[in-house]
N, C-alpha and C positions, 0 to 999 in steps of 0.2 A: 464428447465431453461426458465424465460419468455424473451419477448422481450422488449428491453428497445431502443427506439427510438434514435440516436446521430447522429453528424455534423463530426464525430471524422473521418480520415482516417488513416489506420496503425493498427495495433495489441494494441489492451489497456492493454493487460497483459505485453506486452512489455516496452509500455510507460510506466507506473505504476511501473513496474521494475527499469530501468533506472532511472527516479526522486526518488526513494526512495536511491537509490547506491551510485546516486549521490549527496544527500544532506547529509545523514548520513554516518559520516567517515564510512571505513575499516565494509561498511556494505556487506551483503548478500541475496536478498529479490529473496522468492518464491511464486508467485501469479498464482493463477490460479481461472478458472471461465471466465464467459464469460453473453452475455445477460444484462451486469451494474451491475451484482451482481458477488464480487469478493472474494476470500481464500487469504488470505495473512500472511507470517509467515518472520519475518526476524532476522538476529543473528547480532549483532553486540557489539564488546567492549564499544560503546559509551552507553548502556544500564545500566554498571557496577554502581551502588549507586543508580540508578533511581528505583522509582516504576512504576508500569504495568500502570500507568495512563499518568505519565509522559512521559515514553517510546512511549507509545500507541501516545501522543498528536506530538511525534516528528514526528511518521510517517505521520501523519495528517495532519498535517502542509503542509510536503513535499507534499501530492496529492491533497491539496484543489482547487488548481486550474482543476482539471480533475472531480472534481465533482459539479461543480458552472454552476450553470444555467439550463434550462428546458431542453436541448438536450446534459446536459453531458455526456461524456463517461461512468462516476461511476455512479452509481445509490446509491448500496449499499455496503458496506464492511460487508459481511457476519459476516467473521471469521478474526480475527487479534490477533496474537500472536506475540511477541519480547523476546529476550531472550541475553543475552550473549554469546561467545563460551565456555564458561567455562561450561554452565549450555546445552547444547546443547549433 
């Protein structure tokens, strides 16, 4: 995993968590990684009609602020998956 320089104090896998739970109803988010490069997979009903793009843009939304600027926390979003419970 390289090293990705940041200003950040606290767990980012955490942070990253919590804003994603908290912006998307009745979500679920599992992140892992570490170094600004991050796994992220999350379930939520709010997914049901949307396509992979759309979904994907909602989670994005929610963490643009943890990736903005030259010593943010995110670097990169490796892997992102969203999905429904249904499809889960």
């Amino acid at each position: 995993m390289s090293h990705h320089p940041t200003d950040f104090k606290g767990s980012v896998t955490d942070a990253l968590r919590e804003v994603i739970e908290g912006a998307i109803p009745d979500s679920k988010a599992e992140v892992t990684g570490g170094g600004g490069h991050f796994t992220i997979a999350v379930v939520s009903p709010a997914f049901a009609g949307l396509g992979m793009l759309a979904s994907q843009r909602l989670v994005y939304s929610a963490i643009a602020h943890l990736m903005k600027g030259d010593a943010a926390p995110v670097h990169a979003v490796d892997s992102l998956t969203t999905r429904t419970p249904a499809a889960s």
